[in-house]
N, C-alpha and C positions, 0 to 999 in steps of 0.2 A: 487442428487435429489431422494427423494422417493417414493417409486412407488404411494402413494397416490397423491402424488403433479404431477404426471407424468400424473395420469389416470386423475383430476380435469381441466389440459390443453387439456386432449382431448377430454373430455367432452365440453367443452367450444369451440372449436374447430367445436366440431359435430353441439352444437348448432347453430355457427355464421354459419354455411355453409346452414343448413336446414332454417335458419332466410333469406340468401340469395334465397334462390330457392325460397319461398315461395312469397316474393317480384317481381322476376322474372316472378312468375304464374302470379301473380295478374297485372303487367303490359300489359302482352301479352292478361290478360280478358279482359281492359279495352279497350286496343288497336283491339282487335276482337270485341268488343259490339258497339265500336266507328264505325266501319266500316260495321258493319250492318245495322247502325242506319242509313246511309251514303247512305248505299244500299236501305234499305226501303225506303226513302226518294224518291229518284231516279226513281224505279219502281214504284212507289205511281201511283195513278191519278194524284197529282198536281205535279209528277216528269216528265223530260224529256227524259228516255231513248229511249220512244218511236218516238222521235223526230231524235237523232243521231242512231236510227235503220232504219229510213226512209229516211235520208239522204244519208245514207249509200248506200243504195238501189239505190236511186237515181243517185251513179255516184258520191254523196260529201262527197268528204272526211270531215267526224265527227265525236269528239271524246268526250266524258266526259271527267274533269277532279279534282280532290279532293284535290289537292296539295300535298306536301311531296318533290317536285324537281320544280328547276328553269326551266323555261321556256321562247326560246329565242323569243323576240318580231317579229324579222322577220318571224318566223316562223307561224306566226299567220296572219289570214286573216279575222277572225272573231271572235268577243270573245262576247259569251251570257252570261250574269250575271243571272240566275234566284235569283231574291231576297224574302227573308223565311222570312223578317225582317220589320214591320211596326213600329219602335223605333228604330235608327239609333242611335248609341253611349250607346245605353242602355244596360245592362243586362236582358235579360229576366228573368223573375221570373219564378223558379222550379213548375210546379205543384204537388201540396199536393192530390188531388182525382180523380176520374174519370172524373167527371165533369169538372174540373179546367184543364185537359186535353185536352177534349175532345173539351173546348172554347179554349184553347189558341192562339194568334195567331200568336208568332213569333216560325218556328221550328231552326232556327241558328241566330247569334249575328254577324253583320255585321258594317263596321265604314264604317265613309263618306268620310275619309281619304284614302282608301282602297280602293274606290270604284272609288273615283275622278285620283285616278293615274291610275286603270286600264283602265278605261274610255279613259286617255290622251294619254296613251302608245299604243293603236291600236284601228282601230275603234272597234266599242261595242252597241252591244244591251242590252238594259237592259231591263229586264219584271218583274215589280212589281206584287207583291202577291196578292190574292184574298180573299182565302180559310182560315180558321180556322186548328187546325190538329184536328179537329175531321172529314172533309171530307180524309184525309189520313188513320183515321184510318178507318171509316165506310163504306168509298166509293159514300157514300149516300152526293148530291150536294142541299142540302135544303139551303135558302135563310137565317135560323136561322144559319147558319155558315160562313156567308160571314164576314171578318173582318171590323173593323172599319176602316171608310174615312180619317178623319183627320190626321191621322197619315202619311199617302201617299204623302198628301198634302206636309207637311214637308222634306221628303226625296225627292219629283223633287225638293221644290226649295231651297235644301239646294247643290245640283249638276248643276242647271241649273240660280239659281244669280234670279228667276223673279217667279213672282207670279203665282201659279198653282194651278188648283184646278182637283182634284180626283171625278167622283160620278159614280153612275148607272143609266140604262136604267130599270124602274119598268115592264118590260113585261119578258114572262118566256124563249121568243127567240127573235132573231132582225138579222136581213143580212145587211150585210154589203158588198159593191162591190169593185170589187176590179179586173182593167184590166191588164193581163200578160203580158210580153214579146213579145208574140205570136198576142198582142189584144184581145186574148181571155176572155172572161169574168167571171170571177169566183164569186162565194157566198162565203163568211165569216159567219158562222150559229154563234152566241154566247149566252149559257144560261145567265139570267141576267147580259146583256153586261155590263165591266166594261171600261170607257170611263176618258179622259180627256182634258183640256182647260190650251191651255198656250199663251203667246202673241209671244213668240218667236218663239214656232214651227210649222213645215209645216207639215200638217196630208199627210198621204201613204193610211192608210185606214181608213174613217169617214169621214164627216165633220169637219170645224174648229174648232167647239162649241163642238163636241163629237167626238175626237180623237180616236182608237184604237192602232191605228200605226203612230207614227208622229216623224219627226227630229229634236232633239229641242237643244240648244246652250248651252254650258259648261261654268260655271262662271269660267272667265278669263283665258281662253284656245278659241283659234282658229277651233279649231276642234269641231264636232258634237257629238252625242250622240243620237241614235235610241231608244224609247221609245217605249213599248208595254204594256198598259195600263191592258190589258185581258188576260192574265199567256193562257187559255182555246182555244186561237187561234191555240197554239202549243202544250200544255203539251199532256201526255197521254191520259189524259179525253174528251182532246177538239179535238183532229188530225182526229177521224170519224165522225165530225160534218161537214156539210156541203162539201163543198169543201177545208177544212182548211188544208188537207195533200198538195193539188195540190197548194195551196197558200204557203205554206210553205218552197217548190220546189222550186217555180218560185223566190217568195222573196230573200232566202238563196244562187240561185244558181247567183244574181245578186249583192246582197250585197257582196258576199265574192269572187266574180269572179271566180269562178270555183276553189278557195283557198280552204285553209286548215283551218275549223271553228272549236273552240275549245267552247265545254259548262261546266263552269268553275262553280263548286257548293264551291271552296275554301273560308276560310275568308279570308284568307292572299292575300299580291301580291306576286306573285311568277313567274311574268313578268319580266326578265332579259333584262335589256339595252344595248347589249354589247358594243354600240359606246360611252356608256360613260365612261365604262372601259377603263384610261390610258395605251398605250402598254409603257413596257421599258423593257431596258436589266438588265440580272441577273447580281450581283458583288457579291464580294467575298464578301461583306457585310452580303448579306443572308444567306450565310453559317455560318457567326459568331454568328450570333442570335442563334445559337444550342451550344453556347459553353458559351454564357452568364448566367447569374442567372435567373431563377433556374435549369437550365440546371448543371450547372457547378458544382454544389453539386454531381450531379448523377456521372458528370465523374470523379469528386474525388473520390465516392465509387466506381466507376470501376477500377479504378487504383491502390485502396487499397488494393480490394479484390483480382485483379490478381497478386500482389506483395506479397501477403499470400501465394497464391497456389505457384508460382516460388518457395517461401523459403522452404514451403514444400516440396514441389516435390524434389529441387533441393540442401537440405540442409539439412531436419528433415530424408526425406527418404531417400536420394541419388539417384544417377541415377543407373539404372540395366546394368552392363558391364559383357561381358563375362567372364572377369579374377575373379570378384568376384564370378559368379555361379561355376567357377571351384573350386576357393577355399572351398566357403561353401560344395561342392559337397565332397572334399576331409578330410573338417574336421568332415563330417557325416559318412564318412567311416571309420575315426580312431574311433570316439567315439563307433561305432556300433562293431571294434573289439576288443577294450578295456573294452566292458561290457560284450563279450561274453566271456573272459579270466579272469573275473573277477565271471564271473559266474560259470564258468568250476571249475574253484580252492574254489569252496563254499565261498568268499570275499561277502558275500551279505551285511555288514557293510562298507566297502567301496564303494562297485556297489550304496550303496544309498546314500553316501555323492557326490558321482557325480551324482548322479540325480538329489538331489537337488540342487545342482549348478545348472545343465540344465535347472531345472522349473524354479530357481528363473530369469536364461537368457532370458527364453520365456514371463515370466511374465515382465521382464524389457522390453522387443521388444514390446509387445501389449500397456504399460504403455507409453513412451517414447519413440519408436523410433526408429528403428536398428543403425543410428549414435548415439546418445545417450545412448543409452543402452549398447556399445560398448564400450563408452568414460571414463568407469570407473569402481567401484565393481557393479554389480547387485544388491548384496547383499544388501549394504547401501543405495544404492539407492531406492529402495523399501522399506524398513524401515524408511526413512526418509519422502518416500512417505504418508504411514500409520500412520506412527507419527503427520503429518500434518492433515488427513483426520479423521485416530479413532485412539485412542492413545493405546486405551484399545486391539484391534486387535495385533496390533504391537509388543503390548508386549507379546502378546501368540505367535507370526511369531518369535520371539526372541526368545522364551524359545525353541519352537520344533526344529532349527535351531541348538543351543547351542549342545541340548540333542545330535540333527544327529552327529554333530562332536565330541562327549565323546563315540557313541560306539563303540566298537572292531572291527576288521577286521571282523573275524568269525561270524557271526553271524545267529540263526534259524529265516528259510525263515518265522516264525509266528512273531516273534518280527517285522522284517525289513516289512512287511505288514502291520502292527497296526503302526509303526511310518512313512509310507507311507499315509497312511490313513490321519492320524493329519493333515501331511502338506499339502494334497491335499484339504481338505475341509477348511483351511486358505485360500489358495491359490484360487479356487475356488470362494467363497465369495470378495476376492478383488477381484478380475477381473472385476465381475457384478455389485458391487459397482461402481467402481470407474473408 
């Protein structure tokens, strides 16, 4: 191969690596933007963190959660759904402009599928949206950013099988009572309270006709499903409103019995059943599946490849045994006295017809192989190498070769230099070649 075609593979090489990294970046931006977004969301007004920071406080155990990992159902005692989503099964549409942002009103894409299991799997609050993300991003709670009704409407009764209806209270505050634990009597403050009506459920806080907090029945599921009509009872924006932190206390610390409530912003479920997990025992069955296809391709080139190195190791090189370092040891001390005797006596025409046996020996060892290179002339062997590779080399490696063996014994140390020279810069070139 030529150094051009050498350097175009590692060029190519540099590229797919740099093409790699740079994909890599871009994943890790997305995945960091995704989770800021996540995070904004969260700390918003219309987010909850200030909710599991209060409960925290409180003595209950609360946690956020984003999804990424299974989570086992037992371990849950309460699961808050806040829902970003007035179109159920829909995709939200991208906004193109400030405006088109600033009204939008779903901030995540949520299924009914998704929502009906988590619902089934442990009880669950759900609290429907209110807000526009132009109250996220402004902060500012104007009535011009309350989302549309209809849409509400559709998602209770597409989880609860019965006819519902979503609306507001037109005044810019309204209390609602609401008696503890303790019998204590608390105020619920809510800005333009957002209220509902269902046949099936029993209100917590409101009237029948204007729900805030009511229990209402899961289409065909035995279990319950806790509605929260007014996001602003709990979120950020609504918890210094009235008495809504001290409601939210007493509420949480009875719904979830002094449990472990998880506020779950995930789309996915990611609610793990594990009683329906079959247990069985392991068989040697399992074990075979790693030696099936595609598997089994792999372990034939493992077995290829370490049956090359064996032959190497154990046949191209041989193995390294003390008896052979004594001999080579012994035949570098004959050659090193037989060139200084040859030196002595002025033979600088013979001293270099044994050199060049020796190079062409070294050059056979680096080409072939110290058992090969052994197994027969050097000489031809390398020549037949060249012949195969450049023919036109070969034939100059022949001519300087030839000349070594026509000169004299005697010969001036300036001639035997000049036909040293020849055959090292032949010699030289195949190496790096080939």
């Amino acid at each position: 191969m030529n150094m051009s075609a050498t350097s175009a593979i590692r060029k190519v090489k540099t590229e797919t690596l740099v093409f790699g990294m740079l994909v890599l970046v871009a994943i890790a931006v997305l995945v960091y933007l995704s989770g800021q977004r996540q995070q904004a969301l969260r700390t918003s007004p219309v987010g909850f963190d200030g909710l599991q920071i209060w409960l925290a406080r409180s003595d209950l155990p609360a946690q956020t959660f984003t999804g990424g990992w299974a989570v086992d159902r037992d371990s849950i005692d309460l699961l808050v759904l806040p829902l970003f989503d007035t179109r159920l099964d829909r995709a939200r549409a991208r906004p193109q402009t400030k405006e088109e942002l600033l009204l939008q009103h779903d901030e995540s894409d949520q299924r009914r599928t998704v929502l009906r299991a988590k619902a089934t799997s442990v009880p669950s609050l759900l609290i429907l949206p209110k807000w526009r993300s132009g109250m996220r991003l402004t902060g500012l709670s104007h009535p011009a950013l309350l989302v549309e009704e209809g849409g509400l409407d559709d998602a209770l009764e597409s989880l609860t099988g019965e006819e519902m209806r979503v609306g507001r209270i037109p005044v810019p505050f309204t209390d609602f009572d609401y008696i503890g634990p303790d019998e204590a009597r608390l105020r619920a403050r809510l800005y333009v309270a957002q209220v509902f009506d269902g046949p099936g459920c029993e209100p917590i806080i409101g009237a029948r006709n204007e729900m805030v907090l009511g229990s209402c029945p899961i289409d065909g599921s035995e279990q319950r499903l806790m509605v929260l009509s007014d996001p602003d009872l709990f979120n950020n924006h609504g918890l210094r409103l009235g008495d809504n932190a001290e409601i939210a206390r007493a509420l949480f610390s009875t719904f979830a019995d002094q449990g472990q409530i998880l506020i779950d912003y995930s789309e996915r479920n990611w609610i793990l059943d594990r009683t329906a997990i079959p247990e069985r025992e392991r068989t040697w069955s399992d074990l075979a599946r790693f030696f099936e296809p595609p598997f089994s391709a792999m372990w034939v080139s493992a077995a290829l490849i370490l049956a090359l190195l064996l032959w190497r190791a154990g046949l191209r090189y041989g193995p390294i045994t003390q008896e052979q370092s004594e001999i080579e040891a012994s035949k570098l001390q004959a050659i090193a006295a037989q060139s200084r005797l040859l030196r002595l006596t002025g033979q600088d025409g013979a001293l270099l017809a044994e050199y060049a046996q020796a190079r062409l020996a070294s050059v056979a060892f680096r080409l072939f192989g110290p058992s090969q290179a052994r197994a027969g002339s050097d000489r031809e062997a390398v020549l037949q190498h060249m012949g195969r590779h450049d023919p036109d080399r070969a034939v100059r490696l022949r001519t300087v070769l030839e000349t070594i063996d026509t000169l004299p014994a005697r010969l001036p140390a300036r001639d035997a230099i000049r036909h040293v020279d020849a055959l090292e810069t032949i010699l030289e070139t195949i190496t790096h070649d080939t």
